[in-house]
C-alpha positions in Angstrom: -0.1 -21.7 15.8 1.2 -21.7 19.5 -0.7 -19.7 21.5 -4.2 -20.8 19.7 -5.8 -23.1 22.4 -7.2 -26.7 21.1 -7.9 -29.8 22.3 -5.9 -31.8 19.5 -2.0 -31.4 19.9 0.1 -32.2 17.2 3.7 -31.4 18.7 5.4 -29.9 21.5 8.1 -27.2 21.4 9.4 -26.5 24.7 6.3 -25.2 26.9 4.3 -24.5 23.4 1.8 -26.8 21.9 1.0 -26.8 18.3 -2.4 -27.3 18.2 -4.7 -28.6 15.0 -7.2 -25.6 15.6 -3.8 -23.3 15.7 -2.4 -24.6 12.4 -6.1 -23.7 11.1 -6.2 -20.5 12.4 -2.7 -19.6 11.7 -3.7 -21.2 7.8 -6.4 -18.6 7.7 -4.7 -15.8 9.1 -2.0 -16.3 6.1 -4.8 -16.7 3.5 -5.9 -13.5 4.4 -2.8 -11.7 4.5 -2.0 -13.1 0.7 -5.3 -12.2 0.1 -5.2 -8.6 1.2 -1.1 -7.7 0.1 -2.0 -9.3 -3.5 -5.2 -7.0 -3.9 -3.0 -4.9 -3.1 0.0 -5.1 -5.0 -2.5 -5.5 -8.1 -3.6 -2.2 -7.3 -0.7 -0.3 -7.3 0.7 -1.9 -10.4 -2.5 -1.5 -12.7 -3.6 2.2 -11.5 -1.7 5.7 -12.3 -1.9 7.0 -8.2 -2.3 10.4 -10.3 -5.7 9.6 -12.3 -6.7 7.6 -8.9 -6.3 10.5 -6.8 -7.9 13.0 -9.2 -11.2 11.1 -9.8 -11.3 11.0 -5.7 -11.3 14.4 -5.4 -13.6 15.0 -8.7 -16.3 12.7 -6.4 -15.8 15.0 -3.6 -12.8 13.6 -1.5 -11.6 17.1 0.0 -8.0 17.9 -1.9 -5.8 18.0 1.6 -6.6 14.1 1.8 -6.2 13.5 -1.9 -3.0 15.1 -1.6 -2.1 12.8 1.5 -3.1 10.0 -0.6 -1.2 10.5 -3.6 1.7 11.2 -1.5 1.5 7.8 0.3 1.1 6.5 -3.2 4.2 7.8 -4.6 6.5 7.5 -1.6 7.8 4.5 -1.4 8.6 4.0 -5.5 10.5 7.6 -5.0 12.4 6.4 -2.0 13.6 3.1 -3.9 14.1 5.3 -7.0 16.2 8.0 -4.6 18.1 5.4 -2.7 19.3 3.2 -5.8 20.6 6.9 -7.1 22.8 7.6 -3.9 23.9 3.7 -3.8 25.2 4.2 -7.4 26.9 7.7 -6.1 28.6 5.8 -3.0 29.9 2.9 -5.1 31.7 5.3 -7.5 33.2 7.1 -4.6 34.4 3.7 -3.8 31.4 2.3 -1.2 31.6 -1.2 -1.1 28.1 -2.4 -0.9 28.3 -6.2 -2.6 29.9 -8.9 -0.9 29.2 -10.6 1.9 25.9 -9.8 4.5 28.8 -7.7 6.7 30.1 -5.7 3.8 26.5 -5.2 2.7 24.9 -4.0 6.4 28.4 -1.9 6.2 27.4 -0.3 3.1 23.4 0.6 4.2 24.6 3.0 6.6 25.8 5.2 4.8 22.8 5.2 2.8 20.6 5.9 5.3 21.5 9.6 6.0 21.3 10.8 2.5 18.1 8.6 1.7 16.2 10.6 4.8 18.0 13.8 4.0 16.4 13.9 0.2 13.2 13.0 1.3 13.0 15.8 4.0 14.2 18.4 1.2 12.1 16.7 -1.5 8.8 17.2 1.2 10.1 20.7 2.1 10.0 21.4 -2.1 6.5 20.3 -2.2 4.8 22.0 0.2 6.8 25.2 -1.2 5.1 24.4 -4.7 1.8 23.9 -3.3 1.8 27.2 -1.0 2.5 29.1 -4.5 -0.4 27.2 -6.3 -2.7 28.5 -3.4 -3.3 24.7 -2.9 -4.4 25.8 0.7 -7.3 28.7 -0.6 -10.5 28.2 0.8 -13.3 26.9 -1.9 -13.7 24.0 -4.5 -11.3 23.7 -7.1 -12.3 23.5 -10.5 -10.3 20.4 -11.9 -9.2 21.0 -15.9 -8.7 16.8 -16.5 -11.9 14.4 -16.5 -10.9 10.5 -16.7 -13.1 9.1 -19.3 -15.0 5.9 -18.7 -15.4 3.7 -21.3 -18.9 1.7 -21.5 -17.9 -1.4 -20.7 -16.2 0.1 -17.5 -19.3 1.4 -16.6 -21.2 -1.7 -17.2 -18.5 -3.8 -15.5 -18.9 -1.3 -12.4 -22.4 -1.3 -12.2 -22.5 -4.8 -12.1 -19.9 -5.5 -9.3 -22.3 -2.9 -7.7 -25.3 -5.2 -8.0 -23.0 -8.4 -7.0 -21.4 -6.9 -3.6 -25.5 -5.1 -2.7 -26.7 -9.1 -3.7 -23.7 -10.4 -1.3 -24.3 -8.2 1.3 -27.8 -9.4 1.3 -27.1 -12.7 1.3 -24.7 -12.2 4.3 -27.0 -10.2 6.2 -30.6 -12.9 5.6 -28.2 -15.7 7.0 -28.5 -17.4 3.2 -24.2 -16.8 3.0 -23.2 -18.5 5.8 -19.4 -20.3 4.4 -17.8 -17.1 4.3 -16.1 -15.6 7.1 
């Protein structure tokens, strides 16, 4: 909003203008944002990361990314999940972690060492597991567990298809000109 140049100013903090072609860009920028973090968000509550993963890598995705991907997927829900299990462990050791912002920041520190300790072991467990499942053998694997498709969610992809080739189209013949 402040450092987008413009030529209508609508106030003045200290050496920054607030410019009407700021506001709009800084408008767009948080549309955007919303935008991207709600698409998002709606992603990772409707989809098991596990069935997500495993159809990537049944399309071809090679296994070492899949892997990658389902741990990014899965990190931070264990990492709440860990640190809400150690907070309950401190507070019956007599942690005070409610209260006022001081006792609270008080009370993060010393969840901060077992939260990264856990995780470190927990990664150290997994690539142990996958070294003993030959998850790093050379070849394709042969996956046991097919996602079935319904029709209508084949229809319903095969159209969206069709409607993003259409709008890509569109965008590229100069027709779709509003959108950004």
């Amino acid at each position: 909003m402040f450092t987008r140049a413009g030529t209508t100013v609508l106030f003045t903090i200290g050496p920054f203008d607030a410019t009407l072609e700021g506001v709009d860009f800084a408008g767009q920028t948080l549309v955007r944002l919303f935008a991207i973090s709600t698409s998002i968000g709606l992603f990772g509550l409707t989809t098991d990361p596990r069935a997500f993963v495993l159809d990537l890598e049944r399309r071809g995705l090679s296994p070492r990314f899949a892997f990658v991907a389902l741990a990014t997927l899965e990190a931070v829900p264990a990492m709440v999940e860990r640190a809400n299990v150690i907070q309950s462990a401190q507070r019956a050791r007599g942690l005070d972690t409610e209260g006022s912002v001081r006792a609270r920041l008080r009370g993060v520190l010393p969840l901060v060492g077992p939260v990264i300790l856990s995780s470190l072991t927990e990664v150290e467990e997994r690539s142990l597991a996958l070294e003993v499942r030959a998850f790093g053998r050379p070849g394709r694997r042969h996956l046991l567990w097919r996602i079935p498709d319904s029709s209508v969610q084949l229809g319903v992809r095969a159209l969206l298809l069709l409607a993003l080739i259409g709008l890509v189209a569109l965008r590229i013949s100069g027709t779709l000109v509003g959108l950004p």
